[in-house]
C-alpha positions in Angstrom: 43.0 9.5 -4.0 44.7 10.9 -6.9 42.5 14.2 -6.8 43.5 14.4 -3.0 40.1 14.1 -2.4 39.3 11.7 0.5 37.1 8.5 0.1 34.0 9.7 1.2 30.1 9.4 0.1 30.2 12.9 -1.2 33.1 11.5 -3.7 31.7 7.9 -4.7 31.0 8.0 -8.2 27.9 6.0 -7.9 25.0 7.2 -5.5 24.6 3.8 -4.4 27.9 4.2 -2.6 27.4 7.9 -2.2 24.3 9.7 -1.6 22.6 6.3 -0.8 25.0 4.6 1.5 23.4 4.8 4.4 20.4 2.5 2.9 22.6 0.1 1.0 25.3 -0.6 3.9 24.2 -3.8 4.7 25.2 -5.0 1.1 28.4 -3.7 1.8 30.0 -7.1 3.5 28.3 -9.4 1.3 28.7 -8.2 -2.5 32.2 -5.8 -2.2 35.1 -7.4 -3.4 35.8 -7.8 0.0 32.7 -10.3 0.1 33.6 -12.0 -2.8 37.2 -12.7 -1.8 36.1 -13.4 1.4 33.3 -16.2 -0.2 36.2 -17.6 -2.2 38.4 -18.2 0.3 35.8 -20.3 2.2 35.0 -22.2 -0.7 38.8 -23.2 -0.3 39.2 -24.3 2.6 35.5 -26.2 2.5 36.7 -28.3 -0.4 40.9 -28.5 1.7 38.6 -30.4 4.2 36.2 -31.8 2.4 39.0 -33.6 0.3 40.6 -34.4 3.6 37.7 -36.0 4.5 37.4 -38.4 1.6 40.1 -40.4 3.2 43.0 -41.9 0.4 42.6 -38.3 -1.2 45.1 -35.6 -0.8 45.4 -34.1 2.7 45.3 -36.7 5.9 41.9 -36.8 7.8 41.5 -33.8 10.1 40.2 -33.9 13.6 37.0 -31.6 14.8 39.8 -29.3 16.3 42.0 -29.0 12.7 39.0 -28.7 10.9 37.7 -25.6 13.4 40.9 -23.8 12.9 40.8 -24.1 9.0 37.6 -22.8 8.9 39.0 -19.6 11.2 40.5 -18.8 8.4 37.8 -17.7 6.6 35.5 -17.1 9.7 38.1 -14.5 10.8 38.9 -12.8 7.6 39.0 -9.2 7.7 39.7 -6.6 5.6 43.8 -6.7 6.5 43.4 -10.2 4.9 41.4 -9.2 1.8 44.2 -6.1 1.3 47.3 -9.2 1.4 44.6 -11.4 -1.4 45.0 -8.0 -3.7 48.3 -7.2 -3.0 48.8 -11.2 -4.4 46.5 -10.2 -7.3 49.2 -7.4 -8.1 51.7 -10.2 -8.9 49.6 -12.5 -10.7 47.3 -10.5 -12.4 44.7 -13.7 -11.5 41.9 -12.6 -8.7 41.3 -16.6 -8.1 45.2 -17.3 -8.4 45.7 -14.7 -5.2 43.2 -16.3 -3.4 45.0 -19.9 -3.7 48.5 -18.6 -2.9 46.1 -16.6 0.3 45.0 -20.1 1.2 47.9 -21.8 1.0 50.0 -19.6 3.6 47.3 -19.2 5.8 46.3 -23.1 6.1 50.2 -23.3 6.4 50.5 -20.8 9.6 47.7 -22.0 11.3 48.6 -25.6 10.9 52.2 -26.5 10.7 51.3 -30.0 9.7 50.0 -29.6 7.0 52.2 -27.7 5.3 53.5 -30.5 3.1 49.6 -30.8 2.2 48.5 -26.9 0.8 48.9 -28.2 -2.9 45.7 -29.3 -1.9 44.1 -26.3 -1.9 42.2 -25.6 -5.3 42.9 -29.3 -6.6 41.5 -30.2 -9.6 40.0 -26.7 -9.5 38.9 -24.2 -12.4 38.5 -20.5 -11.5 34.9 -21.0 -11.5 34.5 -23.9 -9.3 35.2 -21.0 -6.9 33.8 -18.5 -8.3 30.5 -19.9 -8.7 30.6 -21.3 -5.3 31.7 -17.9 -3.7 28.7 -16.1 -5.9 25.9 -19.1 -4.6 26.9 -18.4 -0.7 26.9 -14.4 -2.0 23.4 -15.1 -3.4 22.2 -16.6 -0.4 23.5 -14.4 2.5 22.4 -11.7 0.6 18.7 -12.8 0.1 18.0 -13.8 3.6 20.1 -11.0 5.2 19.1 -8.0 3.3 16.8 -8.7 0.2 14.3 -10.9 1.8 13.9 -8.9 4.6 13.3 -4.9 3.0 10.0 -7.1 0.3 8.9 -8.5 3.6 9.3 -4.5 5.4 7.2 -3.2 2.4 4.5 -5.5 2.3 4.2 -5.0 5.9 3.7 -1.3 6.0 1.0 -2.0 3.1 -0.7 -4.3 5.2 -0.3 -2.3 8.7 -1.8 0.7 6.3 -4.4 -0.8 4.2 -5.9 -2.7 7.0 -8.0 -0.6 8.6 -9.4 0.6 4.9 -10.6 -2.6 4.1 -14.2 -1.0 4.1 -13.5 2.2 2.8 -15.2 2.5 0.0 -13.3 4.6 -3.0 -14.6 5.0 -6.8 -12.8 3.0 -8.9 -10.7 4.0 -11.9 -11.0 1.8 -15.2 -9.5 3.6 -18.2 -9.1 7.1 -15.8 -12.8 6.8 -15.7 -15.5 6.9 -12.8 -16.0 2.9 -12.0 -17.7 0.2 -9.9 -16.4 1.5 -6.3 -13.9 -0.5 -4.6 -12.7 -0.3 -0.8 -9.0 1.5 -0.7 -8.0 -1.8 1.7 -9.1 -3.8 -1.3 -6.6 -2.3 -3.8 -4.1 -2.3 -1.6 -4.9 -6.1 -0.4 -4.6 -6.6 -4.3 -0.9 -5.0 -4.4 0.2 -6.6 -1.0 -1.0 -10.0 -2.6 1.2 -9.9 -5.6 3.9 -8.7 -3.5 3.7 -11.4 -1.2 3.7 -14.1 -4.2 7.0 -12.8 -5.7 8.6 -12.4 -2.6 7.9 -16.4 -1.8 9.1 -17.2 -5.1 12.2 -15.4 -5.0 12.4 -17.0 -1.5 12.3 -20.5 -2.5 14.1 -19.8 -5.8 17.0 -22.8 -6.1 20.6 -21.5 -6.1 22.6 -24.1 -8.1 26.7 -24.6 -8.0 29.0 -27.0 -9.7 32.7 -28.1 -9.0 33.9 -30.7 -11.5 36.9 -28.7 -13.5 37.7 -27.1 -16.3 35.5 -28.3 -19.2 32.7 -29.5 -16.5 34.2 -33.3 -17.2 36.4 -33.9 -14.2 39.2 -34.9 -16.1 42.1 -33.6 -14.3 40.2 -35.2 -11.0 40.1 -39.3 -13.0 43.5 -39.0 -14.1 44.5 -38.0 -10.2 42.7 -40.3 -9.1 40.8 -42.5 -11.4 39.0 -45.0 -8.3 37.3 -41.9 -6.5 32.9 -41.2 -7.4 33.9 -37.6 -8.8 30.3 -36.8 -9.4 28.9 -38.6 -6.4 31.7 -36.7 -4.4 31.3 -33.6 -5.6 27.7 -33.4 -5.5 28.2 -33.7 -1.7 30.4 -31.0 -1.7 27.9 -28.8 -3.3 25.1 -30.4 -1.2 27.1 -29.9 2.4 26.7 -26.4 1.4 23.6 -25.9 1.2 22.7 -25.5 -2.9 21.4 -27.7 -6.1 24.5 -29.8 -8.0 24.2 -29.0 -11.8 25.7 -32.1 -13.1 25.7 -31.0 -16.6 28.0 -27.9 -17.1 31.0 -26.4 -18.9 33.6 -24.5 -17.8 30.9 -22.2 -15.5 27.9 -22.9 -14.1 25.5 -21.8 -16.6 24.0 -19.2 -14.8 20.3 -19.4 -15.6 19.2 -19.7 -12.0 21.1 -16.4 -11.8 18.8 -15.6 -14.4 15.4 -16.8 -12.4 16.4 -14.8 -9.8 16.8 -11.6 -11.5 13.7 -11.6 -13.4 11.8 -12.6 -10.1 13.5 -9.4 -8.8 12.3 -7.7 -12.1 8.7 -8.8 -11.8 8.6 -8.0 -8.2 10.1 -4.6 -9.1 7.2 -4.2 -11.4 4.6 -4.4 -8.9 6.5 -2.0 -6.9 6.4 0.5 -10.2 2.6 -0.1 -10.4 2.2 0.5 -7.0 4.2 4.1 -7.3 2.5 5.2 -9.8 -1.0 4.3 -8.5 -0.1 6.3 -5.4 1.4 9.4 -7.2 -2.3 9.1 -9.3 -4.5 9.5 -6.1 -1.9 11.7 -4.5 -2.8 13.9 -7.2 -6.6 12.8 -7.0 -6.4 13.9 -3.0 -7.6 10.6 -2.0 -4.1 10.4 -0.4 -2.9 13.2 1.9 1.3 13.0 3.1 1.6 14.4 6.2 4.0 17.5 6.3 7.6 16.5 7.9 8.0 20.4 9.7 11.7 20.2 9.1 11.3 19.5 5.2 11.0 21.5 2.4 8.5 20.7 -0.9 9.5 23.4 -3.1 12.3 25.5 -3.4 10.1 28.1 -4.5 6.5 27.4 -3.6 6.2 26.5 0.1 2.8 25.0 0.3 4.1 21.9 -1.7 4.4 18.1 -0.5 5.7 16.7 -3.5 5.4 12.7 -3.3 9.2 12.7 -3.8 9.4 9.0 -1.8 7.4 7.8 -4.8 9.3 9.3 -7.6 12.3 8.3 -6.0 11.3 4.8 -6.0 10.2 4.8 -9.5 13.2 5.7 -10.3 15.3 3.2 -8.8 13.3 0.4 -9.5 14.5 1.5 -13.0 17.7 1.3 -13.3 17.3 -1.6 -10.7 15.2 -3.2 -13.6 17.4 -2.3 -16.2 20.9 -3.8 -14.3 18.8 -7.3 -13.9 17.5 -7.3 -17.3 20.7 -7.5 -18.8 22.1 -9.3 -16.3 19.6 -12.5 -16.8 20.1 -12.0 -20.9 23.6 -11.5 -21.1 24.9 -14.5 -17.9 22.8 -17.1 -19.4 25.7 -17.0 -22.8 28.7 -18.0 -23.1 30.6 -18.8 -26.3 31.6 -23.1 -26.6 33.3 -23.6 -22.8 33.7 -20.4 -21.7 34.4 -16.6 -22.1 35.0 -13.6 -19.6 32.2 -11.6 -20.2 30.2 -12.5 -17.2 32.6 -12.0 -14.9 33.2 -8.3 -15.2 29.0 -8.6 -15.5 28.6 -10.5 -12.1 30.4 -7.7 -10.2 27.7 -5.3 -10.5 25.0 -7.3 -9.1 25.9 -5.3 -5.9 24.5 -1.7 -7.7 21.6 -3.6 -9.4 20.3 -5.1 -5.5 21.8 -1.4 -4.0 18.6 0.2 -6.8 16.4 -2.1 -5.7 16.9 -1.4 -2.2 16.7 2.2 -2.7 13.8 1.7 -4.7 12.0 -0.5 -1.7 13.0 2.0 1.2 11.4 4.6 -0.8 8.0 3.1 -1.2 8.3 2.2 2.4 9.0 5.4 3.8 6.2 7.1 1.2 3.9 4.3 2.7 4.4 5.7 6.6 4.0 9.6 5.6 0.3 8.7 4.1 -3.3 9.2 5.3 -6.5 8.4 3.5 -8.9 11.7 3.2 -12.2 10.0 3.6 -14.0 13.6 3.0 -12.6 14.0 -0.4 -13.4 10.2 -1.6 -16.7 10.4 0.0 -17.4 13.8 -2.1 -16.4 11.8 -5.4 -18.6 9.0 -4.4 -21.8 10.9 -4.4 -20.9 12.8 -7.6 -20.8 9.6 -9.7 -24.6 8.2 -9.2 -23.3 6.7 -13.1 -21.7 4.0 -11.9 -24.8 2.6 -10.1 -25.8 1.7 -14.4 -24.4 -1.4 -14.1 -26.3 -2.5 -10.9 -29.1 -1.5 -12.6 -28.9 -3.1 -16.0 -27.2 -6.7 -14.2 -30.5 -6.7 -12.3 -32.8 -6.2 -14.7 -31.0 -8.9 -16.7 -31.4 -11.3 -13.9 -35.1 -10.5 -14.2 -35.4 -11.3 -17.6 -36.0 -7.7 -19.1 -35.3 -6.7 -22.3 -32.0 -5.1 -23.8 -31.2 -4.2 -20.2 -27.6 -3.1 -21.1 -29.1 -1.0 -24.4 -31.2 0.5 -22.1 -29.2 1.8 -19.6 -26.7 2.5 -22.1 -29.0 5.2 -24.2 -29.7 6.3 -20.3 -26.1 7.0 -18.7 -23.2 6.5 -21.6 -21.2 10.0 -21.0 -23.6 11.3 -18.2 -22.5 12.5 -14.9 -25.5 11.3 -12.9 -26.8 12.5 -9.0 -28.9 11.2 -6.7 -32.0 12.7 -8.0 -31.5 11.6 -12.1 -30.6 8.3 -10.5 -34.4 7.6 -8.5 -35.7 9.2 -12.2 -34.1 6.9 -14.0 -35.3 4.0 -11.9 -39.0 4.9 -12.3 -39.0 4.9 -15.7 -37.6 1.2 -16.1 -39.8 -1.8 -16.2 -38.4 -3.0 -12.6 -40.6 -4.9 -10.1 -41.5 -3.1 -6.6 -39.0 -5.6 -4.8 -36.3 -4.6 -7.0 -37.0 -1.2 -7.7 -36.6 -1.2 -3.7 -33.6 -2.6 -3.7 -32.2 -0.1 -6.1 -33.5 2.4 -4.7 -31.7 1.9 -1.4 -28.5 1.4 -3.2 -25.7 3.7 -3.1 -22.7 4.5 -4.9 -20.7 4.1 -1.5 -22.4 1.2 -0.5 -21.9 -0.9 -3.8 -18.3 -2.2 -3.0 -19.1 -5.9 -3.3 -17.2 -8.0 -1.5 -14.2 -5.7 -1.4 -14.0 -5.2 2.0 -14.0 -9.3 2.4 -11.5 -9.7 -0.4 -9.2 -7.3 1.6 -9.2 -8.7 5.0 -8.3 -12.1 3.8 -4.9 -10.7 2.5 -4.4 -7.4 5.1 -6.3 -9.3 8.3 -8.8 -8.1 10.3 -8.4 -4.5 12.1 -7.3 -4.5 15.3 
């Protein structure tokens, strides 16, 4: 480096390359530019052979042994290979360009035979009938490999903690005020829930990928050869790999299933946020203790402190995670008439906005495993707040036909902190019958939880 200092974490200018590294590495192969050059290149030689396949097109038919050592080429490319694509960039100031030229010797030295054949290679070819291909197999890897993978880690430590809460009861919070009681496996069963529902959508999200030329109209491919299916053809070619052909492009794909994708990351990266900030709340409440890590330190300056760091880090992240995706849907989903190059400096930071929402994921994930539910202190907030049995009481005398039931227990409880004894007060002076007067009576604010605890086994499971 210029400054003499080494590449090293410590020097990375962003802290997903630096202080975060170690929880972003698995990125690292898939969305560098090593990744990307290495995606392009075996979008090359896939459409060599698939051309060579078309028979009466270009290169001759190529047997299963020709074909295997092609695709070496890409299967074996390492980072020597990606350092001769840039040192070809240097030259011809085209990242695409290299990549051809990279091709082209490569399919030559493997394959003597077909030397007379590399002009071949990127036929009938725009930039982005690469470029898009190389970012759908990018999209891919990376969602099964690594994205996919850390939703499906946090949902599962929210399900392997709320679990055995499922009938726990906890007051409620509606406004930051004392309400119905829940069970803390039920609001966690609700978070897990939505999790799970963004994670399946971004899942089976489509990824789609054209290759039909410059303007999207094949015309360099009809004048070549004006007898060939272009569209049939090349919608193979798209297909054999795996994605949805957009028929109907210009000189790029337009990018709005880019577009889908980040926003499913955004709203997913929402829930996360709400979930954060929920658990900072009963942090603070006490209704979650973190257990104490001996070797770490809360405070540099007050030594009893367990700050819920995990969850402030995550918050964090998830916005500038949120912030790279937003702009990233709103800005790839333009272009001016055929094309411009705006989203291509764009597209090469999707690597930082999935690095912050990893981050962001591993946080809450980690936060998750350090937490334990203080039964004591929920249990002493539960028998403080007698209040919330008012709507019990005024739903049943409703169903029993009494009058202004609501009014009533409203001039009885609005803005009163009620116990036990003010509650069995209250309750003789209402016009209930003996069986539901009974009923009432045996009624606690810990025991009114509904079907909470049902609601959160069918989305945690039962305890084991």
């Amino acid at each position: 480096m210029a400054s003499g200092l080494e590449a090293d974490p410590l020097t990375a200018i962003s802290p997903v390359d630096g202080r975060y590294s170690r929880r972003t590495e698995a990125l690292a192969p898939r969305v560098s530019e090593f990744g990307l050059i290495r995606y392009r290149v075996r979008v090359e030689i896939e459409w060599f052979l698939h051309l060579a396949a078309l028979g009466g097109v270009g290169p001759p038919a190529l047997d299963l042994d020709r074909q295997a050592r092609l695709r070496g080429i890409w299967e074996n490319f390492d980072i020597a290979d990606a350092r001769a694509v840039r040192a070809l960039e240097a030259q011809t100031n085209h990242d695409v360009k290299a990549v051809e030229y990279f091709v082209k010797a490569a399919i030559a030295r493997v394959d003597e035979s077909l030397a007379s054949q590399i002009e071949f290679v990127h036929f009938a070819c725009t930039s982005e009938d690469i470029n898009n291909l190389a970012y759908a197999l990018m999209m891919r890897d990376v969602r099964e490999t690594v994205l996919l993978p850390a939703m499906q880690r946090l949902i599962g430590s929210l399900r392997d903690f709320g679990r055995p809460l499922a009938d726990v009861p906890m007051l409620a919070r509606t406004h930051g005020q004392a309400a119905s009681p829940t069970t803390a496996g039920k609001e966690i069963a609700n978070v897990v829930a939505r999790l799970a529902r963004q994670a399946e959508s971004f899942r089976c999200a489509e990824i789609l990928a054209k290759m039909n030329g410059a303007v999207g109209n094949y015309n360099a491919h009809v004048v070549a050869y004006p007898s060939v299916d272009w569209p049939r053809s090349t919608r193979e070619f798209v297909s054999s790999l795996g994605f949805v052909f957009n028929e109907h492009t210009t000189q790029i794909e337009p990018h709005d299933y880019l577009a889908e994708w980040f926003h499913n990351l955004v709203r997913f990266n929402q829930i996360v946020l709400d979930l954060d900030r929920d658990v900072w709340g009963y942090i603070a409440l006490g209704y979650f203790r973190q257990r104490a890590v001996t070797s770490e330190t809360g405070s540099s300056t007050m030594p009893h402190k367990v700050n819920p760091i995990d969850f402030e880090n995550s918050e964090g992240n998830v916005g500038l995670a949120n912030a790279m995706l937003t702009h990233l849907a709103e800005k790839l989903a333009v272009s001016r008439w055929q094309r411009d190059l705006s989203d291509s400096t764009v597209l090469r930071s999707v690597g930082t906005a999935f690095g912050h929402c990893l981050i962001a994921w591993d946080s809450a994930t980690k936060g998750i495993s350090k937490l334990a539910f203080d039964r004591h202190r929920t249990q002493g907030d539960l028998r403080g707040a007698w209040e919330v049995l008012s709507e019990a009481v005024q739903t049943v005398l409703r169903a029993s036909g009494g009058h202004e039931p609501y009014e009533q227990l409203k001039r009885l409880t609005r803005g009163r902190q009620i116990d036990e004894t003010v509650y069995r007060h209250l309750l003789e002076e209402l016009d209930l019958s003996p069986t539901d007067r009974d009923k009432l009576l045996r009624l606690t604010p810990e025991a009114y939880t509904g079907l909470a605890a049902e609601l959160a086994r069918r989305v945690l499971g039962e305890p084991p």
